[in-house]
Z-matrix of the N, CA and C atoms (Angstrom, degrees):
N
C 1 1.450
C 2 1.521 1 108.38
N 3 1.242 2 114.32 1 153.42
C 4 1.556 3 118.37 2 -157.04
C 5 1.748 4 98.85 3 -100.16
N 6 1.545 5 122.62 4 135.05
C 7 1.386 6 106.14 5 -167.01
C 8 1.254 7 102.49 6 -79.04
N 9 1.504 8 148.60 7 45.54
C 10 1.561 9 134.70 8 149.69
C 11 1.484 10 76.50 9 -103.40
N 12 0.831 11 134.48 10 -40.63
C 13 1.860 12 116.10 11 -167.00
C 14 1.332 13 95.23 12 -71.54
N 15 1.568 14 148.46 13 -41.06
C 16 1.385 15 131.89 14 170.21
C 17 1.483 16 99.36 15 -39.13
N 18 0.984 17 104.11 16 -52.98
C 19 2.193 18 109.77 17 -137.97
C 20 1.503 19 79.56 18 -63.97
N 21 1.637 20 125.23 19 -67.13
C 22 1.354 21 123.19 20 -165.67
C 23 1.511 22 123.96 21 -43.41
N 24 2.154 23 117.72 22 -20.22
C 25 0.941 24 117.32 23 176.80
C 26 1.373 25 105.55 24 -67.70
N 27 1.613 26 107.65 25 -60.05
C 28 1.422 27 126.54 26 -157.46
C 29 1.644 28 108.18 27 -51.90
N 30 1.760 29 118.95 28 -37.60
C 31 1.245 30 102.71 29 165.15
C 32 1.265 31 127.06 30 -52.55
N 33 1.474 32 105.59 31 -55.37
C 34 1.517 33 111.24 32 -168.66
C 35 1.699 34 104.55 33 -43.44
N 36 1.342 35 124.37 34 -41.60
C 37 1.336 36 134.08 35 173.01
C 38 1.645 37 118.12 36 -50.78
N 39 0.849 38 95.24 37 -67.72
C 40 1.947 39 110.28 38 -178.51
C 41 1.950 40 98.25 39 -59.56
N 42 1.990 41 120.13 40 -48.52
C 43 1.169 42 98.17 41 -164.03
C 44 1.473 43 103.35 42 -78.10
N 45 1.518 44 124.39 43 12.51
C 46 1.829 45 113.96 44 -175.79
C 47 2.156 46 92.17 45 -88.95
N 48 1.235 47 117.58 46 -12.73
C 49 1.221 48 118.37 47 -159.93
C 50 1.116 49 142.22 48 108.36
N 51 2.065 50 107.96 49 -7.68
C 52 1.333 51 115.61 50 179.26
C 53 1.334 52 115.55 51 -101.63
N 54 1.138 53 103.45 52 159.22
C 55 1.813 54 103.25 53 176.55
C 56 1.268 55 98.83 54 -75.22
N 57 1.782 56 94.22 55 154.61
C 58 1.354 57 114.06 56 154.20
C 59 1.167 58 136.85 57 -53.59
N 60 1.446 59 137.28 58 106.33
C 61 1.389 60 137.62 59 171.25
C 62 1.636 61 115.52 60 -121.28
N 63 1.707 62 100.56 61 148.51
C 64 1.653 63 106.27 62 171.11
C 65 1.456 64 102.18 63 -27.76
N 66 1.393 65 115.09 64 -82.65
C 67 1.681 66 126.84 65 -140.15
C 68 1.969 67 91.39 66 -63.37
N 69 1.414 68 106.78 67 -48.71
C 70 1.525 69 108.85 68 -173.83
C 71 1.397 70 109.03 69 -33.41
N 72 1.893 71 111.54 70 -71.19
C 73 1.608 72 112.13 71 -172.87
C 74 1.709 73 113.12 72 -76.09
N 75 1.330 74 118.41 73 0.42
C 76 1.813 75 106.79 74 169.19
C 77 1.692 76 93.09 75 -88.17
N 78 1.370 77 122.91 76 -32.73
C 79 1.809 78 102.92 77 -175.00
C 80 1.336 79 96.42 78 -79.31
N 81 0.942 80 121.27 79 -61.16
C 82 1.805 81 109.24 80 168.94
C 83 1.494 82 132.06 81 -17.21
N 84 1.529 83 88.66 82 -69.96
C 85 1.728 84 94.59 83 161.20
C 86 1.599 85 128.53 84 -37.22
N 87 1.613 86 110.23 85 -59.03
C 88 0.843 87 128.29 86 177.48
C 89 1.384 88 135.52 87 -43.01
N 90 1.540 89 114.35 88 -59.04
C 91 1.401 90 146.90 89 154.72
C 92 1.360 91 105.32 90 -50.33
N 93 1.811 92 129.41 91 -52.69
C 94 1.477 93 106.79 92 172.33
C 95 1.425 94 120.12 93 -68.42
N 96 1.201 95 100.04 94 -29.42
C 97 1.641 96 94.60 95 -175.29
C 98 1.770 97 123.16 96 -52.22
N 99 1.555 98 102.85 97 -30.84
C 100 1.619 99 119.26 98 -140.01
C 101 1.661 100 73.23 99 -133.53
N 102 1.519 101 123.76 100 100.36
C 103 1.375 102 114.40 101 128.63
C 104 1.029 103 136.77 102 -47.75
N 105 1.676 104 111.51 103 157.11
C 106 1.243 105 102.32 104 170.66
C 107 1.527 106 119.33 105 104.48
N 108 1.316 107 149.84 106 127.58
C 109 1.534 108 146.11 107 172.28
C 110 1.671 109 127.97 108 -50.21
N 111 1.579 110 82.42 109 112.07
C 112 2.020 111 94.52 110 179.76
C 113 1.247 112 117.06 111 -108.25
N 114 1.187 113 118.41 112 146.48
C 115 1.558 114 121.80 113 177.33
C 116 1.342 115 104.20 114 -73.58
N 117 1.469 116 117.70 115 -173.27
C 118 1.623 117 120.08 116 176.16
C 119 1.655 118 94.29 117 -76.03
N 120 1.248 119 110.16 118 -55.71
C 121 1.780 120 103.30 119 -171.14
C 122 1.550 121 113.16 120 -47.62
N 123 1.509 122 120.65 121 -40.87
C 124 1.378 123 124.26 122 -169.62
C 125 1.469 124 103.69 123 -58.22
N 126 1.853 125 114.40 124 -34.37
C 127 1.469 126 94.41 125 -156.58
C 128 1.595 127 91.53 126 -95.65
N 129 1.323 128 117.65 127 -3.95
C 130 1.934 129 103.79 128 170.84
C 131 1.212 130 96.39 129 -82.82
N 132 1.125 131 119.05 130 -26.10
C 133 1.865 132 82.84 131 -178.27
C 134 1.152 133 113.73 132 -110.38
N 135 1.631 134 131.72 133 37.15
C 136 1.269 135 123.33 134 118.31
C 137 1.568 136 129.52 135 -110.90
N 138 1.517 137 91.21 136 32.07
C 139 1.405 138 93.03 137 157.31
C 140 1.755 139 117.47 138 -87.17
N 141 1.586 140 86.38 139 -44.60
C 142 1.492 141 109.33 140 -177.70
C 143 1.543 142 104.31 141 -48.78
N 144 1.696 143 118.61 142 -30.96
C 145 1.776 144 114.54 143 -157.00
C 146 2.057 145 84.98 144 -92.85
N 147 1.191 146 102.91 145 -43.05
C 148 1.626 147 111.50 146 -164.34
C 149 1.158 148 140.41 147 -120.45
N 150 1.456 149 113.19 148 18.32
C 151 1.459 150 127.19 149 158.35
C 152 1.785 151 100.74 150 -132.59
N 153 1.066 152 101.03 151 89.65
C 154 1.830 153 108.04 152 163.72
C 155 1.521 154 110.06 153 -48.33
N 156 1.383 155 116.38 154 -62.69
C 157 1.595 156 84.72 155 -175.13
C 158 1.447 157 130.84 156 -80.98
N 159 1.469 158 117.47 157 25.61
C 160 1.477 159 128.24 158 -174.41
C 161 1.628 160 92.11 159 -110.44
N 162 1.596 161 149.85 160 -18.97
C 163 1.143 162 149.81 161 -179.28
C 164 1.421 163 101.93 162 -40.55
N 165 1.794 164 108.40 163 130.55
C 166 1.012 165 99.31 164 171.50
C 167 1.759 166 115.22 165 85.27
N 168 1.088 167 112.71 166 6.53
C 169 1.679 168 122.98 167 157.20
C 170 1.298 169 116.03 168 -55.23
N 171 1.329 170 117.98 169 113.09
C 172 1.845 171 112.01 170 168.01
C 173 1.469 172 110.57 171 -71.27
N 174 1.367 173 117.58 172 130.92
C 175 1.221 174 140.57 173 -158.72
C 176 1.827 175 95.58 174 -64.78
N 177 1.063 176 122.67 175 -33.88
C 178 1.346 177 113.67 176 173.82
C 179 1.485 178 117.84 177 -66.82
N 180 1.604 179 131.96 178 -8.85
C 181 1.433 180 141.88 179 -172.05
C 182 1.616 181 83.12 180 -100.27
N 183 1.059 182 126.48 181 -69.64
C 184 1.877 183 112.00 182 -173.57
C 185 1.964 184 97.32 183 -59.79
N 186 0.944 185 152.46 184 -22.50
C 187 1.453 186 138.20 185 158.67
C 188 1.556 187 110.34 186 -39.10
N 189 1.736 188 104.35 187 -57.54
C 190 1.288 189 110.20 188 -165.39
C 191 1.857 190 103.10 189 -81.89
N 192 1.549 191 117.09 190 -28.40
C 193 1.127 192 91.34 191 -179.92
C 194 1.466 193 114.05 192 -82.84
N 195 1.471 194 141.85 193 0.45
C 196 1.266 195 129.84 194 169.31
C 197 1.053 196 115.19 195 -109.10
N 198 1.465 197 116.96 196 13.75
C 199 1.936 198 121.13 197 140.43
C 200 1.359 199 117.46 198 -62.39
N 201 1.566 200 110.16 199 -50.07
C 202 1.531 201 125.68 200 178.03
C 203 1.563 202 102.65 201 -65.42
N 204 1.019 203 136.17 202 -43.49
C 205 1.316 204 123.44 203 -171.87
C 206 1.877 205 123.69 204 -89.71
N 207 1.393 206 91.25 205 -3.80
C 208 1.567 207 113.65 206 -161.18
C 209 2.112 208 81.07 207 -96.69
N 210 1.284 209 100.18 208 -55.09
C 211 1.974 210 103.44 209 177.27
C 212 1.712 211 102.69 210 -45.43
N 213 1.032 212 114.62 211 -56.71
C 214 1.424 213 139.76 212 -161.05
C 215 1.854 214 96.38 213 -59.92
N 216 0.922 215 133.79 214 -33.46
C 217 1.444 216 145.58 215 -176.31
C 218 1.544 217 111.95 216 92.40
N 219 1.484 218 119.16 217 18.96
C 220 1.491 219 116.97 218 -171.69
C 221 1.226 220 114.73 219 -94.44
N 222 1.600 221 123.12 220 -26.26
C 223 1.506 222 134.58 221 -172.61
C 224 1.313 223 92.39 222 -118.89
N 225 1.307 224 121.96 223 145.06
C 226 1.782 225 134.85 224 156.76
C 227 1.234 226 122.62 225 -125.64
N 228 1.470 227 117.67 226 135.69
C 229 1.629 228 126.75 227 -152.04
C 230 1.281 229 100.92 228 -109.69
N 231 1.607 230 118.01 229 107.67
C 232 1.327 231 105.00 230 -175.67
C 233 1.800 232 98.14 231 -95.98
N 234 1.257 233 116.04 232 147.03
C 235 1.424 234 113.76 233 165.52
C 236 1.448 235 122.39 234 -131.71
N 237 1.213 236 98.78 235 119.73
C 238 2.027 237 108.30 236 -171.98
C 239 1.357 238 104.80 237 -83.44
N 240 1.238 239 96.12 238 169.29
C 241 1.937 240 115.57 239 179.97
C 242 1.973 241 92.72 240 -47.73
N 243 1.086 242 122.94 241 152.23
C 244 1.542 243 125.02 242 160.26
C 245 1.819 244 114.36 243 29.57
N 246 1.482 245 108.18 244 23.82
C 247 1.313 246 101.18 245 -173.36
C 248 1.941 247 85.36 246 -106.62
N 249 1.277 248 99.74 247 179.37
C 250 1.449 249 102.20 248 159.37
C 251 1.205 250 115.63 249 -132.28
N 252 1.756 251 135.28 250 147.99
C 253 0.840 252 144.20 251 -114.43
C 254 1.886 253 110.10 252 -75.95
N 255 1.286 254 93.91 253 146.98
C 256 1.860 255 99.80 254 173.47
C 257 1.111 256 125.61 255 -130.13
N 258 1.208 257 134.57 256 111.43
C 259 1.271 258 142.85 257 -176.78
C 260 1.736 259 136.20 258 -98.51
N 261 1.375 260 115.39 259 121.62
C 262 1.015 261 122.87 260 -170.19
C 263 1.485 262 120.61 261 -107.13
N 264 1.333 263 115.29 262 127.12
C 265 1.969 264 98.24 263 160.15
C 266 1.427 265 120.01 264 -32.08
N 267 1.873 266 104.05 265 140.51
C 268 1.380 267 88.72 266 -177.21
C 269 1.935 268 84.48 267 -113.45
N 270 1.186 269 105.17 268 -21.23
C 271 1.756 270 110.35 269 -163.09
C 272 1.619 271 110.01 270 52.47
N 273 1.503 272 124.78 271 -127.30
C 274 1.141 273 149.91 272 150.51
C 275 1.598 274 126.46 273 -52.89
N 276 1.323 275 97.07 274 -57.61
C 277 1.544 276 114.33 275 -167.80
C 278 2.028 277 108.67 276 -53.99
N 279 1.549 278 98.67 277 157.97
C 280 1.333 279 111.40 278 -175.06
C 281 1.491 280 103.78 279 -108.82
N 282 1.277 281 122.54 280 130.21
C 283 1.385 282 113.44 281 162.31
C 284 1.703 283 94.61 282 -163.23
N 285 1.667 284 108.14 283 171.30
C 286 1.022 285 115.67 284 -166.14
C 287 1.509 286 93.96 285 -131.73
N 288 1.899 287 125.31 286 162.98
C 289 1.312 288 120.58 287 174.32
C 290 1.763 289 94.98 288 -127.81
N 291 1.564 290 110.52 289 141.85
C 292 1.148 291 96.84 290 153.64
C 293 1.743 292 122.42 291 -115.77
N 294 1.377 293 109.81 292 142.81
C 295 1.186 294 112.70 293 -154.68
C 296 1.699 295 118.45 294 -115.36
N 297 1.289 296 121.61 295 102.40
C 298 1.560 297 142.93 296 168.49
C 299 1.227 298 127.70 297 -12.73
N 300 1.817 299 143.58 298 33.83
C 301 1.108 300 114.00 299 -156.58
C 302 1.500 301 141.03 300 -85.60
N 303 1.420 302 90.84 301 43.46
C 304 1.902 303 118.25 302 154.85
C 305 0.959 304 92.88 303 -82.77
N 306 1.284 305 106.93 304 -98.46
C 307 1.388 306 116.46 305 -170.50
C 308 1.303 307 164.09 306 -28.73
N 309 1.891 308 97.37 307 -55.57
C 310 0.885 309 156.64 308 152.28
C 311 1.543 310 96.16 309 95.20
N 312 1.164 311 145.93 310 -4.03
C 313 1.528 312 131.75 311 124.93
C 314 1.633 313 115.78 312 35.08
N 315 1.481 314 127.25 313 94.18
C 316 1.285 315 119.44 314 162.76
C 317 1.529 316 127.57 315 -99.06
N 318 1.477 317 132.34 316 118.53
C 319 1.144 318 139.09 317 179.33
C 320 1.254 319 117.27 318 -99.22
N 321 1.613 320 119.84 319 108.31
C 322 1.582 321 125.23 320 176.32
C 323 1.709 322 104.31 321 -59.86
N 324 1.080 323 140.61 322 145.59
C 325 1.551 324 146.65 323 173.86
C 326 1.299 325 108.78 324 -174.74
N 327 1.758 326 96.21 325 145.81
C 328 1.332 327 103.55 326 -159.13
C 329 1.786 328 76.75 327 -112.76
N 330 1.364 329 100.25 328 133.99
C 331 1.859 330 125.05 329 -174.51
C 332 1.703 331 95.56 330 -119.92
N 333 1.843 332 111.35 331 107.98
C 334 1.068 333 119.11 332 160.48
C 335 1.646 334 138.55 333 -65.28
N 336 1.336 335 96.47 334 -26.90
C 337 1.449 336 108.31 335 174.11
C 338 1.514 337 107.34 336 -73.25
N 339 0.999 338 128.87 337 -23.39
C 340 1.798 339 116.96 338 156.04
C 341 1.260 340 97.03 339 -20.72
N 342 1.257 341 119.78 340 -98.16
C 343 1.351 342 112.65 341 -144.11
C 344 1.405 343 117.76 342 -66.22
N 345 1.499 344 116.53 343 13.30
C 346 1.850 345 108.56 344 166.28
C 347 1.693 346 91.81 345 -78.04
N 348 1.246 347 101.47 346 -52.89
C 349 1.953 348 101.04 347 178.31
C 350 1.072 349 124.08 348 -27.33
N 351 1.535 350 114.44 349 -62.28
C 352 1.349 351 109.88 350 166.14
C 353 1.473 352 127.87 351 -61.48
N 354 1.231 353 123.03 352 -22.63
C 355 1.590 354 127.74 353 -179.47
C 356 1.853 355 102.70 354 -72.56
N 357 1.530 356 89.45 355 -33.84
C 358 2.165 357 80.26 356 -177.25
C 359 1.093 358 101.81 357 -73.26
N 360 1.607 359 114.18 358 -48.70
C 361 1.574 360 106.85 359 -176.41
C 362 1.442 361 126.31 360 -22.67
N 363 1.585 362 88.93 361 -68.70
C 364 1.640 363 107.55 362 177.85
C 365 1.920 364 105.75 363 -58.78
N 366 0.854 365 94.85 364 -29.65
C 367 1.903 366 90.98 365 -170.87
C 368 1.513 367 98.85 366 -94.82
N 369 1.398 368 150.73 367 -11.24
C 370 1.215 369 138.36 368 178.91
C 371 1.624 370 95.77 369 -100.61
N 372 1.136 371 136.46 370 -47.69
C 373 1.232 372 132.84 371 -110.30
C 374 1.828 373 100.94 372 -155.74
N 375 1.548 374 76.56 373 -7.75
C 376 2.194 375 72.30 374 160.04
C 377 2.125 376 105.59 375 65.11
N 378 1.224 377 107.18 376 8.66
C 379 1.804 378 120.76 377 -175.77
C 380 1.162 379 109.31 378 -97.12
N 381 1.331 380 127.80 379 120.70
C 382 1.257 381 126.95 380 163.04
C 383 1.636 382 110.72 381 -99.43
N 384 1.080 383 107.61 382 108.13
C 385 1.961 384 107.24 383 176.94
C 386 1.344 385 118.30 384 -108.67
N 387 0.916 386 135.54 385 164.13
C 388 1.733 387 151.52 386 -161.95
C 389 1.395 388 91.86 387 -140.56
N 390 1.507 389 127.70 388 99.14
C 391 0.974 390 139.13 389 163.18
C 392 1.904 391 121.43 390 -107.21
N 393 1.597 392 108.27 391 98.51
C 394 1.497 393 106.19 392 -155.56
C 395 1.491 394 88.46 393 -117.63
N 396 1.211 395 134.06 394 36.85
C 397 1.388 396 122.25 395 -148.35
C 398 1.461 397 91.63 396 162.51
N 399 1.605 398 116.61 397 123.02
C 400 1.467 399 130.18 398 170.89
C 401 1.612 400 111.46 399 -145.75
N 402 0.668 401 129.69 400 138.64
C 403 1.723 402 135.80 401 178.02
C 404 1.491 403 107.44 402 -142.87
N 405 1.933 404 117.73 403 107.11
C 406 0.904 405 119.10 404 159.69
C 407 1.292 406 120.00 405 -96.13
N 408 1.533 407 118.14 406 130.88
C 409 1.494 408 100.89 407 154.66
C 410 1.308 409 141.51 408 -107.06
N 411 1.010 410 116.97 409 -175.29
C 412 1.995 411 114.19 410 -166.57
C 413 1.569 412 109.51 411 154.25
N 414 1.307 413 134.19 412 -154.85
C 415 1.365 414 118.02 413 -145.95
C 416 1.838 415 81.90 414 -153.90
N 417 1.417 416 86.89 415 118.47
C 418 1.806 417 104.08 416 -178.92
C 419 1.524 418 118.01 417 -74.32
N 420 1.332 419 115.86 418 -179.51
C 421 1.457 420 109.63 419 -138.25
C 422 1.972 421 91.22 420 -70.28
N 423 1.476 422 102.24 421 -32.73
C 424 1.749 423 115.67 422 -169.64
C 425 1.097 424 111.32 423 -55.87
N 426 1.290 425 108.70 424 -34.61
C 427 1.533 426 110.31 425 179.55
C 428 1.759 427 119.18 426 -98.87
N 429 0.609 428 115.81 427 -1.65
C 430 1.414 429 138.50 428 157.29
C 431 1.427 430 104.40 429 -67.99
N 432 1.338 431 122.86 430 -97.09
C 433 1.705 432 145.60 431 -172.82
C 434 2.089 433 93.11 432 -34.77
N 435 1.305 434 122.56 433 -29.76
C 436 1.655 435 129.14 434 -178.82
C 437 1.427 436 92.33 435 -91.90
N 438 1.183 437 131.81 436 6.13
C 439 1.790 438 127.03 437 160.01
C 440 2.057 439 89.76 438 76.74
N 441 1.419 440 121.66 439 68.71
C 442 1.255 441 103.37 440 171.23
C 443 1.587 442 117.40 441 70.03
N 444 1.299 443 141.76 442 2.27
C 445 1.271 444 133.76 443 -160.74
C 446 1.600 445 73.21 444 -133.59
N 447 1.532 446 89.28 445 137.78
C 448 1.647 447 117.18 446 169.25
C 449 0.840 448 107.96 447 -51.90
N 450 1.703 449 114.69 448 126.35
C 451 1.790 450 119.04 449 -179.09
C 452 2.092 451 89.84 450 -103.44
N 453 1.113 452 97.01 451 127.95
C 454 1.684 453 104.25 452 169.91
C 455 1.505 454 103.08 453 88.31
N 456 1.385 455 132.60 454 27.40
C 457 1.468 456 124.08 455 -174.59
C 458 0.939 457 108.22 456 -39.40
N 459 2.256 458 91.15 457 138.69
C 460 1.500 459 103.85 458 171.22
C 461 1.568 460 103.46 459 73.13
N 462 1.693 461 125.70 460 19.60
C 463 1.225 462 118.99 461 169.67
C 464 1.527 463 107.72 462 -71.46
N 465 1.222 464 103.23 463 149.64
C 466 1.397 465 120.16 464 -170.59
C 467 1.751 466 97.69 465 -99.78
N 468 1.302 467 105.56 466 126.55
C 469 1.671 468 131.86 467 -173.09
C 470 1.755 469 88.86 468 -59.33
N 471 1.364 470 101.90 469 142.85
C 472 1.557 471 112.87 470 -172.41
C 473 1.943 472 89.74 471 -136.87
């Protein structure tokens, strides 16, 4: 990894409020590098192929560092019907997933009416929220049209 791509992790790290740690900036790294939803195994073993000095991370230190970074608003944990958990960079950006629980099928979508939500919030209810991250669930059109029976069993959350 090229050290402006370190430095650019390590800010993003330090400006959410957390310290810098090994495991923090290799899942960081990792997750920015590689769009898209990883399991815990996916992102050790490209830590193991592509962060040399993270080789050799006990899988319970990347647990805790993509708790810390997942609190922090930088990582987002999507979790499907019977899948186990996948995690994506969240950085800055806003997006929402909706999530299958036939299937368990994950769909990235960007939902405009968020931000009326947040405007009532704040206008009914005196709340100001930061909503960068939404996950609905419910049962997609495939599994629906199969009358309730998992369309694609055992689909793997995308």
């Amino acid at each position: 990894m090229s050290q402006t791509f370190d430095t650019q992790i390590d800010g993003a790290i330090r400006q959410s409020g957390l310290r810098r740690t090994m495991p923090r900036a290799a899942v960081a790294a990792v997750l920015h590098r590689h769009p898209g939803h990883h399991t815990v195994e996916e992102i050790e073993a490209a830590i193991e192929r592509e962060y040399p000095p993270a080789r050799g991370i006990a899988r319970s230190s990347v647990y805790r560092a993509l708790e810390a970074l997942e609190t922090a608003g930088l990582v987002v944990a999507v979790r499907g019907a019977q899948e186990e958990a996948q995690f994506e960079w969240a950085g800055s950006r806003t997006h929402h997933h909706l999530i299958c629980d036939g299937c368990g099928h994950v769909s990235e979508v960007t939902l405009a009416r968020v931000r009326s939500l947040e405007q009532e919030a704040r206008r009914e209810h005196g709340f100001d929220t930061r909503v960068r991250h939404l996950a609905l669930r419910g049962t997609c059109h495939g599994c629906r049209e199969a009358g309730g029976q998992a369309a694609g069993e055992g689909g793997k959350a995308r």
